[in-house]
PyMOL Python script that loads the backbone (N, CA, C, O; Angstrom):
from pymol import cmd

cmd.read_pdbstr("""\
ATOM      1  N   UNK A   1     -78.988  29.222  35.326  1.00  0.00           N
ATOM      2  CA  UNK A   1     -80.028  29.319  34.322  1.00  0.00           C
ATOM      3  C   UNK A   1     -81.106  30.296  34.800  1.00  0.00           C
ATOM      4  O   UNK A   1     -81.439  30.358  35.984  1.00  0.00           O
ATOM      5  N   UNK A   2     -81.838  31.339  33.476  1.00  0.00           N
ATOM      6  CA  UNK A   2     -82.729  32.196  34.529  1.00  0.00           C
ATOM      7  C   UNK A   2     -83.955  31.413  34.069  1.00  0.00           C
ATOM      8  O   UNK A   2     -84.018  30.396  33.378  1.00  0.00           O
ATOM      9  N   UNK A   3     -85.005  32.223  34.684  1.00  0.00           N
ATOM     10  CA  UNK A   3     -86.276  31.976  34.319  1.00  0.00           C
ATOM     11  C   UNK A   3     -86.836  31.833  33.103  1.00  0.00           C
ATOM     12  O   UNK A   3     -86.213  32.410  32.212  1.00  0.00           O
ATOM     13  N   UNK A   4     -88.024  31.125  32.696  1.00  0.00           N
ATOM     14  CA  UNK A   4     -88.175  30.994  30.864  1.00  0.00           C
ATOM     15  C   UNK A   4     -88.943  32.697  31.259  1.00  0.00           C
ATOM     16  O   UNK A   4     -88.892  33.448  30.285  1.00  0.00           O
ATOM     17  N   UNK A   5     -89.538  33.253  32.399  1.00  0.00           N
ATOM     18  CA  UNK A   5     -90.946  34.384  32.399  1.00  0.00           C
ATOM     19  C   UNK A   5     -89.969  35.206  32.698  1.00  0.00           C
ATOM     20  O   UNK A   5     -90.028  36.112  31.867  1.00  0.00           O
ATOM     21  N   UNK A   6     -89.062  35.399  33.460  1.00  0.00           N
ATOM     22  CA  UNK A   6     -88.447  36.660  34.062  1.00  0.00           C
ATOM     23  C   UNK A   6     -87.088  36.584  34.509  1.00  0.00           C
ATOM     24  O   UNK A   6     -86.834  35.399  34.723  1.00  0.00           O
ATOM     25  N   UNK A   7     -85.935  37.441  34.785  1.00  0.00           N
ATOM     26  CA  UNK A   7     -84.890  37.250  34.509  1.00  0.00           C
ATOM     27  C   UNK A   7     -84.278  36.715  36.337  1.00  0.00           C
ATOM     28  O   UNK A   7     -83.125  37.060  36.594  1.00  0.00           O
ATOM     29  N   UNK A   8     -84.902  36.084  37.244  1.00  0.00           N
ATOM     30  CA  UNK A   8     -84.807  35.587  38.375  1.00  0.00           C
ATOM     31  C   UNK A   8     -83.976  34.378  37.941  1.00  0.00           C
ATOM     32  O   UNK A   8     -83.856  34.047  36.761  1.00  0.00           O
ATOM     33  N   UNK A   9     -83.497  33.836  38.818  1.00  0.00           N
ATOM     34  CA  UNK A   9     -82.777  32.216  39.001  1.00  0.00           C
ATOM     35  C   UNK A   9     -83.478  31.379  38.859  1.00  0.00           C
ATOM     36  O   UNK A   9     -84.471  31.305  39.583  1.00  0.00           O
ATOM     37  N   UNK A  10     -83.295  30.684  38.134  1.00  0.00           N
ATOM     38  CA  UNK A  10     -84.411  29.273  37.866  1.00  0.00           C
ATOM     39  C   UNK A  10     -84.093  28.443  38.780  1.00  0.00           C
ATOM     40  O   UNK A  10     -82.946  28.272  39.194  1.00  0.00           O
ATOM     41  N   UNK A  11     -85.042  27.893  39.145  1.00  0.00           N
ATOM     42  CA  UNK A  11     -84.638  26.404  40.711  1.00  0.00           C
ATOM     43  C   UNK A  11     -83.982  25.518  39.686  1.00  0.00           C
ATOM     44  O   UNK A  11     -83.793  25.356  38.481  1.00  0.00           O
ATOM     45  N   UNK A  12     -83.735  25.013  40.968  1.00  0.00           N
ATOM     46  CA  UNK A  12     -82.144  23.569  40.390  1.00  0.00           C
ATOM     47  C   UNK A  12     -82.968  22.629  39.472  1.00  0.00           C
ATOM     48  O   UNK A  12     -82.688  22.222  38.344  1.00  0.00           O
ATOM     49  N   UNK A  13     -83.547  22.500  39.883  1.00  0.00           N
ATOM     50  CA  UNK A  13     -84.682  21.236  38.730  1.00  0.00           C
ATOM     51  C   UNK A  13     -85.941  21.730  38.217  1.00  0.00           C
ATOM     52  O   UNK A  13     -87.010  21.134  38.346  1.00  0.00           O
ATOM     53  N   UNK A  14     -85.727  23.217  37.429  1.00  0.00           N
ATOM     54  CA  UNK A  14     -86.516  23.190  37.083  1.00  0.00           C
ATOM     55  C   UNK A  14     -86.330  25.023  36.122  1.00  0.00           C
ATOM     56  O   UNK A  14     -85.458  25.875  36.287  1.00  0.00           O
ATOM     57  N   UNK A  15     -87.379  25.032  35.301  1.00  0.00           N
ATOM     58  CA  UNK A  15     -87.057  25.707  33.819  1.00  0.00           C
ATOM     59  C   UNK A  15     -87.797  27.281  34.401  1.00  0.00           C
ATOM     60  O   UNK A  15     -87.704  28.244  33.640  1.00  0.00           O
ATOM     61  N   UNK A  16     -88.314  27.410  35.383  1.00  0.00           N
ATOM     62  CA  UNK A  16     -88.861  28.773  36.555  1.00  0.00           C
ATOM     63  C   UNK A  16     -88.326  28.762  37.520  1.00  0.00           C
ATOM     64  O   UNK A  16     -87.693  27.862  38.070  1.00  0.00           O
ATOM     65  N   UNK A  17     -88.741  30.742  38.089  1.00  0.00           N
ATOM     66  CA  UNK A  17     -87.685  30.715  39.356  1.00  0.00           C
ATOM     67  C   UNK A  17     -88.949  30.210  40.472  1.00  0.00           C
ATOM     68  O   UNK A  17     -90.004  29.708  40.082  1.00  0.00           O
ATOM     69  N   UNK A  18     -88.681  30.400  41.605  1.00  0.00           N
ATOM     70  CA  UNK A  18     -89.412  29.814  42.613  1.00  0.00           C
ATOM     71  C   UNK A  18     -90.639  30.548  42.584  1.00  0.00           C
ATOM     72  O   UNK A  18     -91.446  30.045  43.366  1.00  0.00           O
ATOM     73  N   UNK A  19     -91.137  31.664  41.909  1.00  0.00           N
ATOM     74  CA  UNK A  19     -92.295  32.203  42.127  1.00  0.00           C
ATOM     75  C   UNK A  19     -93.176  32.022  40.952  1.00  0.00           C
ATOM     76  O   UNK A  19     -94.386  32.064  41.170  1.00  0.00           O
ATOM     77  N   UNK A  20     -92.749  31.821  39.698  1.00  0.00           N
ATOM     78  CA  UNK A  20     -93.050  31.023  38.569  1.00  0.00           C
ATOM     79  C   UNK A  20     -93.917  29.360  38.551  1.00  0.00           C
ATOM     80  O   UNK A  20     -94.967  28.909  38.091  1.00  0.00           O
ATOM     81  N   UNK A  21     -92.708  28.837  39.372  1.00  0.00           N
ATOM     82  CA  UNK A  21     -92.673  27.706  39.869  1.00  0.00           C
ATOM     83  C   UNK A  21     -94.302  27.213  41.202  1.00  0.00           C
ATOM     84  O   UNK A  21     -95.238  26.414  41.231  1.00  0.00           O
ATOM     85  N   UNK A  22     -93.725  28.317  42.061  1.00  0.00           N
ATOM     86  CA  UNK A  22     -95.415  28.329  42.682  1.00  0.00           C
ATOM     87  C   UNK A  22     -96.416  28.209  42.204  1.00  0.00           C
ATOM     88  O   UNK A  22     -97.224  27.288  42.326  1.00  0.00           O
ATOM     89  N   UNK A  23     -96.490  29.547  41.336  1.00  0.00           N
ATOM     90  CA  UNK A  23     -97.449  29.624  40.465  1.00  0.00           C
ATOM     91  C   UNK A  23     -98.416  28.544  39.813  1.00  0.00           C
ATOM     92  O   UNK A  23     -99.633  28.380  39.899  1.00  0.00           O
ATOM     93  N   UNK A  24     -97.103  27.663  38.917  1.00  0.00           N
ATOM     94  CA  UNK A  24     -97.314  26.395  38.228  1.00  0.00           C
ATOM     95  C   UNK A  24     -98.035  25.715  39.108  1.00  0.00           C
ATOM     96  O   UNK A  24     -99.176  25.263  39.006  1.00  0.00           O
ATOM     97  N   UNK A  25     -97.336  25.683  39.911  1.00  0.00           N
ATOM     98  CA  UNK A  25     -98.043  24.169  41.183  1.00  0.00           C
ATOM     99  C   UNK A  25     -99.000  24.192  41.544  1.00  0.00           C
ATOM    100  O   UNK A  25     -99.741  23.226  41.725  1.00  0.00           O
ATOM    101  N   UNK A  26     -99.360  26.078  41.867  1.00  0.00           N
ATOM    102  CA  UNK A  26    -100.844  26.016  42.527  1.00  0.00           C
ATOM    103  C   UNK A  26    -102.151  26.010  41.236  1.00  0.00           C
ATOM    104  O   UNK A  26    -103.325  25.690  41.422  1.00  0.00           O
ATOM    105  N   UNK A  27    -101.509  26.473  39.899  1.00  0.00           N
ATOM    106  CA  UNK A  27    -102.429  26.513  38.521  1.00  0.00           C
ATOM    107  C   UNK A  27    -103.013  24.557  38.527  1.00  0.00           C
ATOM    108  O   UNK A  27    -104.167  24.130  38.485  1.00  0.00           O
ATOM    109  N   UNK A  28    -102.084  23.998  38.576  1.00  0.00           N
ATOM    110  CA  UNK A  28    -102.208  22.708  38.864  1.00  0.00           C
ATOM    111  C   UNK A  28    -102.899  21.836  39.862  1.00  0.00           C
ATOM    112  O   UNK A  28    -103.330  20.718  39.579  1.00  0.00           O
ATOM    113  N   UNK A  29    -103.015  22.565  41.412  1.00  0.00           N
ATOM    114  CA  UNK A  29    -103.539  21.769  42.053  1.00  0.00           C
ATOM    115  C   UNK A  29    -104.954  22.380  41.800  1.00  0.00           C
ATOM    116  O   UNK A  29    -105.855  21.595  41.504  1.00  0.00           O
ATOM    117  N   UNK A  30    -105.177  23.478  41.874  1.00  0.00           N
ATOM    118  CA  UNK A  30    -106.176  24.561  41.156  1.00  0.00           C
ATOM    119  C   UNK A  30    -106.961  23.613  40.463  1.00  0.00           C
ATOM    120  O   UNK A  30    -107.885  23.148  41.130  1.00  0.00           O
ATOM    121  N   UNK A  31    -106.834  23.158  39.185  1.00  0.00           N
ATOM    122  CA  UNK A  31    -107.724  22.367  38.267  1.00  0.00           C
ATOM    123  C   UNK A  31    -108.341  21.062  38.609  1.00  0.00           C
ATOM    124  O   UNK A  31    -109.322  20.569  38.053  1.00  0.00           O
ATOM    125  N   UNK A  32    -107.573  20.500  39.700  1.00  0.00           N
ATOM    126  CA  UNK A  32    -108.393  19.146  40.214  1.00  0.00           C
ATOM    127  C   UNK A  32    -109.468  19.453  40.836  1.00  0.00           C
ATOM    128  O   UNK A  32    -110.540  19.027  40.407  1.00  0.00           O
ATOM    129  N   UNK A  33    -109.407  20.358  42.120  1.00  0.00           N
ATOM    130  CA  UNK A  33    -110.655  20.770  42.365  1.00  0.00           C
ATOM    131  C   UNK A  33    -111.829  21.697  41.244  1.00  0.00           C
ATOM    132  O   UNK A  33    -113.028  21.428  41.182  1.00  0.00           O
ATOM    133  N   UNK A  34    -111.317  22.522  40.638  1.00  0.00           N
ATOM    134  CA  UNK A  34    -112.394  22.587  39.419  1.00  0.00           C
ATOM    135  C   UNK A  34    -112.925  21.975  38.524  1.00  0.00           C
ATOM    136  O   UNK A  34    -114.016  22.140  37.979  1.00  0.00           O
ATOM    137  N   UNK A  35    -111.645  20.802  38.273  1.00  0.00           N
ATOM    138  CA  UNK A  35    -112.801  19.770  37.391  1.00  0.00           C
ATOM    139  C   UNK A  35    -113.776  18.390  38.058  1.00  0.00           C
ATOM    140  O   UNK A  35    -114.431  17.472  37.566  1.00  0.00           O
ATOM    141  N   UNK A  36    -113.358  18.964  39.748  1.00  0.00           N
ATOM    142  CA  UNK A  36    -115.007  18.061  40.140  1.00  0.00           C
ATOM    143  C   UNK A  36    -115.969  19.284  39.852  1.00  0.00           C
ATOM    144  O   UNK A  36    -116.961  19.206  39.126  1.00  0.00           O
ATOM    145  N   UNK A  37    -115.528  20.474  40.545  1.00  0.00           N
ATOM    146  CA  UNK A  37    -116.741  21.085  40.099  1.00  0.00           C
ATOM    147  C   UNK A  37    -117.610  21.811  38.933  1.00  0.00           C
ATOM    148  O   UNK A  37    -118.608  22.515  39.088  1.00  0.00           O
ATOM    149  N   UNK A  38    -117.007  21.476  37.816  1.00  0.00           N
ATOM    150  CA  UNK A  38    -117.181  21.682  36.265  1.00  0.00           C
ATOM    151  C   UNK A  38    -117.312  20.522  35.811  1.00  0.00           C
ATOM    152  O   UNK A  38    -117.300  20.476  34.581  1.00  0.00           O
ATOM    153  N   UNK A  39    -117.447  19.456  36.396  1.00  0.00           N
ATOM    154  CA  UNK A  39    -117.254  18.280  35.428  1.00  0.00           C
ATOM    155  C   UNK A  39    -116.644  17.939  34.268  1.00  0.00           C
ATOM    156  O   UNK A  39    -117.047  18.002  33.107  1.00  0.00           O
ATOM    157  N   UNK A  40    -115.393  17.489  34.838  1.00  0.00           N
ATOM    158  CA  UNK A  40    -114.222  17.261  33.628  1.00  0.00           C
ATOM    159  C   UNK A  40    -113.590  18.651  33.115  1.00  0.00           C
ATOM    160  O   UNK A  40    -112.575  18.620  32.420  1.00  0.00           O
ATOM    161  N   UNK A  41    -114.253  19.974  33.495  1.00  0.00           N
ATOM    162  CA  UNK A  41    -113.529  20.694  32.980  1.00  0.00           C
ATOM    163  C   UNK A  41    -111.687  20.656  32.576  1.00  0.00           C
ATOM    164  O   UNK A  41    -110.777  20.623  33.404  1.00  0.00           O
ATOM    165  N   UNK A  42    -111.532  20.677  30.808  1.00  0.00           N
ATOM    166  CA  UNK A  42    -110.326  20.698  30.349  1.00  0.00           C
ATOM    167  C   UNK A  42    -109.386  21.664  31.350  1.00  0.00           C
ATOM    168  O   UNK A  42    -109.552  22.341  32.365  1.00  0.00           O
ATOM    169  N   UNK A  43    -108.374  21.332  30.498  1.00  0.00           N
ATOM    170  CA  UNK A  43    -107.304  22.347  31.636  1.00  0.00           C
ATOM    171  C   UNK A  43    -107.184  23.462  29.995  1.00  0.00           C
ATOM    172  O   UNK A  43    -106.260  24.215  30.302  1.00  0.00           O
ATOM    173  N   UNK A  44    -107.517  23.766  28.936  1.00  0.00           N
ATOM    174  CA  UNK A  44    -107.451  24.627  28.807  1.00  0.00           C
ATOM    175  C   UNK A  44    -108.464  25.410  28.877  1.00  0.00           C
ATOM    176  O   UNK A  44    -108.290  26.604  28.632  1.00  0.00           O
ATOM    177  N   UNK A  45    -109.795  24.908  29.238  1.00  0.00           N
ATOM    178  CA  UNK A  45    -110.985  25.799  29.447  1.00  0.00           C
ATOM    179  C   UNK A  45    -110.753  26.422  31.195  1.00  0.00           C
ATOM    180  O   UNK A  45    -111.237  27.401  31.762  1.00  0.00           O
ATOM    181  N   UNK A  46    -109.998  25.575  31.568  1.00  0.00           N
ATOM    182  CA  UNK A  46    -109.748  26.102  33.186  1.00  0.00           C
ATOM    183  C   UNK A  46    -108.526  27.075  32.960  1.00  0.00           C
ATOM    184  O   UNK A  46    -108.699  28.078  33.652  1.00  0.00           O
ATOM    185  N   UNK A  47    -107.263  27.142  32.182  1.00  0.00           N
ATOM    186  CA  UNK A  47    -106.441  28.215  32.308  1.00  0.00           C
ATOM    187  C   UNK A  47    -107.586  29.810  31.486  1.00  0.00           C
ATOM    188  O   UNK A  47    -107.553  30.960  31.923  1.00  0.00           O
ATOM    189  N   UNK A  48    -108.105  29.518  30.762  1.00  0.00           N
ATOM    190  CA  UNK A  48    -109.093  30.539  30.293  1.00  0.00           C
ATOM    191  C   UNK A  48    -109.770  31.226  31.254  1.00  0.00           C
ATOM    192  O   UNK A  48    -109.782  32.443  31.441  1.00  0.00           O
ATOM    193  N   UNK A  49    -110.405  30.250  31.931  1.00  0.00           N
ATOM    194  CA  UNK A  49    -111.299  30.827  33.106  1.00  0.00           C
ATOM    195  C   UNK A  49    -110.415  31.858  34.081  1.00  0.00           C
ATOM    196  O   UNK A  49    -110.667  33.059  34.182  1.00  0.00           O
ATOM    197  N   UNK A  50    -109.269  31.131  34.820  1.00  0.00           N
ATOM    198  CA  UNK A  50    -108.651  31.856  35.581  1.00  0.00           C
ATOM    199  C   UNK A  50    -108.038  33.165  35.092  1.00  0.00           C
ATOM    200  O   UNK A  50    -107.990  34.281  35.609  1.00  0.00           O
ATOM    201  N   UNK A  51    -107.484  32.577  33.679  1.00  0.00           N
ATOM    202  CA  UNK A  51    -107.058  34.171  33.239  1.00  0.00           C
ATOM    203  C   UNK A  51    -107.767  35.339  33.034  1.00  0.00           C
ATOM    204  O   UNK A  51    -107.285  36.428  32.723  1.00  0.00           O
ATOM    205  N   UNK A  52    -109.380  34.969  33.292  1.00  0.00           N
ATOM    206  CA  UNK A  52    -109.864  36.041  33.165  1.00  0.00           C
ATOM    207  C   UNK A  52    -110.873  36.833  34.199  1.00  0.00           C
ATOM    208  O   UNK A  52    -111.637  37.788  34.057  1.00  0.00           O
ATOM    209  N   UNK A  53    -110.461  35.856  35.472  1.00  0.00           N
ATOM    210  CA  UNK A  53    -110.418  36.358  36.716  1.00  0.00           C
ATOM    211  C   UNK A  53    -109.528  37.815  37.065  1.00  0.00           C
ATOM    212  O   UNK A  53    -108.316  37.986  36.933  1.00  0.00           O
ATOM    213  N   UNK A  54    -110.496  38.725  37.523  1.00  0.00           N
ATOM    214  CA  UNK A  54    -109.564  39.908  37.986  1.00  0.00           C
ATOM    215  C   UNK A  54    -108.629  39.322  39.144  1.00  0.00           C
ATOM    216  O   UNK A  54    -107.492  39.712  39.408  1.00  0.00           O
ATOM    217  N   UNK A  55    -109.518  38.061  39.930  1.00  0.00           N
ATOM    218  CA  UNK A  55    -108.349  38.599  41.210  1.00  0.00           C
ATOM    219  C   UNK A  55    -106.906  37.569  40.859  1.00  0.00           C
ATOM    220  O   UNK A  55    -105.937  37.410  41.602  1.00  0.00           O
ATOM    221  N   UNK A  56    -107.176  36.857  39.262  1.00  0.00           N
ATOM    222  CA  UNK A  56    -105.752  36.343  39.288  1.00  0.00           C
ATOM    223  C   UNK A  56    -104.732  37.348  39.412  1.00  0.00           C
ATOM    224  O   UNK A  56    -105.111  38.486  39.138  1.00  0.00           O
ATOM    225  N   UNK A  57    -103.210  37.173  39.850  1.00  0.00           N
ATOM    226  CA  UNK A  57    -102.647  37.675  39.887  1.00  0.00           C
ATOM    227  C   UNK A  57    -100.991  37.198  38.441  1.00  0.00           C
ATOM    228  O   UNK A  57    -100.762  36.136  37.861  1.00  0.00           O
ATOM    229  N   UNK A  58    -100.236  38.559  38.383  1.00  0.00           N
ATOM    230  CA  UNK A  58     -99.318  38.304  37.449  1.00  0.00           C
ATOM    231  C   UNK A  58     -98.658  37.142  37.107  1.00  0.00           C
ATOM    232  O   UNK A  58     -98.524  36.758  35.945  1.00  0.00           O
ATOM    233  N   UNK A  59     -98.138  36.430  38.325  1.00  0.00           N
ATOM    234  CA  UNK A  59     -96.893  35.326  38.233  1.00  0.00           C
ATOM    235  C   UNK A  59     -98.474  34.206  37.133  1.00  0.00           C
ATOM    236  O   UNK A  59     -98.578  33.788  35.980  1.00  0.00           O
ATOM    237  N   UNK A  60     -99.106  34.184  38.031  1.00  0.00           N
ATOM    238  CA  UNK A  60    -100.052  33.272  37.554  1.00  0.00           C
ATOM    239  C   UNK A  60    -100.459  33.868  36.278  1.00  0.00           C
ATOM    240  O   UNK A  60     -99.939  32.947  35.648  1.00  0.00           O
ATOM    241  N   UNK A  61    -100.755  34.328  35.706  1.00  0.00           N
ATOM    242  CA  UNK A  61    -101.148  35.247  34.524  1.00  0.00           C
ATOM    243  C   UNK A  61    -100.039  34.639  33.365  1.00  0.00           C
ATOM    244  O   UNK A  61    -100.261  33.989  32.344  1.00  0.00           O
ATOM    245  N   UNK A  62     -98.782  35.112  33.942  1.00  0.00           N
ATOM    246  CA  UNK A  62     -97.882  34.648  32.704  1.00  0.00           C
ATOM    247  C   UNK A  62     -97.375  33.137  32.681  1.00  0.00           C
ATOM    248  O   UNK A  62     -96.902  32.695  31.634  1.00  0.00           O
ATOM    249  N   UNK A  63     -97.484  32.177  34.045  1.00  0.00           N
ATOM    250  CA  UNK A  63     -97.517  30.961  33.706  1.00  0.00           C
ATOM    251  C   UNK A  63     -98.341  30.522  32.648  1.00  0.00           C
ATOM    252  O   UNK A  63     -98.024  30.039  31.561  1.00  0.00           O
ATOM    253  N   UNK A  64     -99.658  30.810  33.226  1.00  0.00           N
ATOM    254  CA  UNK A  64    -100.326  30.554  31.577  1.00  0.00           C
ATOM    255  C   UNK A  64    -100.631  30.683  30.191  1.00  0.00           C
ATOM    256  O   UNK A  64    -101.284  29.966  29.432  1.00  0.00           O
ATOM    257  N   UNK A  65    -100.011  31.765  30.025  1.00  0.00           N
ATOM    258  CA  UNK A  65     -99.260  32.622  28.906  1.00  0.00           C
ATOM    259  C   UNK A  65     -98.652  31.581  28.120  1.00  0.00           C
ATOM    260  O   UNK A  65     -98.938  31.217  26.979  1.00  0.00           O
ATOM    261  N   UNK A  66     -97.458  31.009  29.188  1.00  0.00           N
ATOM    262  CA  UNK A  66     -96.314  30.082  29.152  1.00  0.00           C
ATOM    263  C   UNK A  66     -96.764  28.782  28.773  1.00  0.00           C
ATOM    264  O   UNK A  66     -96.132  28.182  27.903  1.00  0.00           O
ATOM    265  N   UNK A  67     -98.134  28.070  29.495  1.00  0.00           N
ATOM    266  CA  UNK A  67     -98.654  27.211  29.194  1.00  0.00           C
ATOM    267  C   UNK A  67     -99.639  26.933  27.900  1.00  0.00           C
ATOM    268  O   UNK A  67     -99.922  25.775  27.591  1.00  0.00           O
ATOM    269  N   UNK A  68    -100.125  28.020  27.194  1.00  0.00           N
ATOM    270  CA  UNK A  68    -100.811  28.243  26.410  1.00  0.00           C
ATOM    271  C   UNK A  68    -100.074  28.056  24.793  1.00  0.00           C
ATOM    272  O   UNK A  68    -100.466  27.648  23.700  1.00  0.00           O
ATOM    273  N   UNK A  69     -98.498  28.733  25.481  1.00  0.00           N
ATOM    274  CA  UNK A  69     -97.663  28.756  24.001  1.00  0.00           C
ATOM    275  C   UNK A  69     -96.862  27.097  23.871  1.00  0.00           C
ATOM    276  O   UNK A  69     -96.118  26.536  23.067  1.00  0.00           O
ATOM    277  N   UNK A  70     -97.426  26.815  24.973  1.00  0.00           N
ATOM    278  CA  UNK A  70     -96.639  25.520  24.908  1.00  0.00           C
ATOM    279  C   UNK A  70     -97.428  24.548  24.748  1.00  0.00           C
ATOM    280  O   UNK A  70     -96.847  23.466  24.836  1.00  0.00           O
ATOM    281  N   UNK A  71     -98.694  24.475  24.516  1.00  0.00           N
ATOM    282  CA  UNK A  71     -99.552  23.235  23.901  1.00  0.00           C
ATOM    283  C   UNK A  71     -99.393  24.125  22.523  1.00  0.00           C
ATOM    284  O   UNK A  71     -98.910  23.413  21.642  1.00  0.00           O
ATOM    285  N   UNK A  72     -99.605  25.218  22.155  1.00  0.00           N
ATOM    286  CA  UNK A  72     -99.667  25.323  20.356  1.00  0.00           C
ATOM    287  C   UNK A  72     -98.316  24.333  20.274  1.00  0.00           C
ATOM    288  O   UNK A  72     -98.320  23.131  20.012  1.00  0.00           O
ATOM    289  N   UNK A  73     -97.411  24.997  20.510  1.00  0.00           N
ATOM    290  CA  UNK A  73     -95.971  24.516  20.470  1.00  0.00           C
ATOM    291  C   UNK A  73     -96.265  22.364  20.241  1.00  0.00           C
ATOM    292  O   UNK A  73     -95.460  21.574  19.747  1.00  0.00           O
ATOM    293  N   UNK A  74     -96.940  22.215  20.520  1.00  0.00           N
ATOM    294  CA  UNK A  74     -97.260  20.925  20.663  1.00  0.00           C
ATOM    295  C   UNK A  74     -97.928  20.326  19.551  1.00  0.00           C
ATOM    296  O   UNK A  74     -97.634  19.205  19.137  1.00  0.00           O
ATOM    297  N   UNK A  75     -98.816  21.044  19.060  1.00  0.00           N
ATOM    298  CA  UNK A  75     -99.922  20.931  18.472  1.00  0.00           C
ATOM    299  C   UNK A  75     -99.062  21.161  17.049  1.00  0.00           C
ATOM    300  O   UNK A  75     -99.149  20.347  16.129  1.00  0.00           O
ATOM    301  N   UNK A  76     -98.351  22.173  16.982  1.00  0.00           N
ATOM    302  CA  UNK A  76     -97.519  22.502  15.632  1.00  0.00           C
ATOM    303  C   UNK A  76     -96.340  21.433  14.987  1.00  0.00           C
ATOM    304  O   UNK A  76     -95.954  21.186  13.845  1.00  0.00           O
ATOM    305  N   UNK A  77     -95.892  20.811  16.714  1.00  0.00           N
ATOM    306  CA  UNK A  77     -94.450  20.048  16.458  1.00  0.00           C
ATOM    307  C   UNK A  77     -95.019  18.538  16.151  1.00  0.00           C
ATOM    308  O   UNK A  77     -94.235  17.623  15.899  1.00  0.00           O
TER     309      UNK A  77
END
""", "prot")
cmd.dss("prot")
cmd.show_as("cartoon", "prot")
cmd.util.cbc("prot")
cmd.orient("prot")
């Protein structure tokens, strides 16, 4: 199976390849520490923020891309 972002190997348990996959994990651990320091900051006001950080970088960029189309996706279904 490839990647849902790029045409790499998707890990065994899971729908990204391993750098996708990073990505995810660290977007994730990422927001616990920002929402002590934002207080409660949402996780979509926190993928906003980061995305519009210069020093984010790509993999991270299009995880949230990924994450963004997938709460509409939510919101629609």
């Amino acid at each position: 199976m490839q990647c849902k972002l790029c045409r790499r190997e998707a890990e065994k348990d899971g729908d990204l390849c391993r750098y996708h996959s990073a990505a995810r994990d660290a977007l994730k651990r990422g927001h616990e520490g920002w929402k002590q320091a934002y207080s409660g900051l949402s996780w979509r006001d926190y993928l906003n923020r980061v995305k519009a950080l210069d020093e984010t970088g790509q993999w991270i960029k299009e995880v949230i891309t990924l994450e963004e189309a997938s709460s509409v996706d939510k919101k629609l279904g």
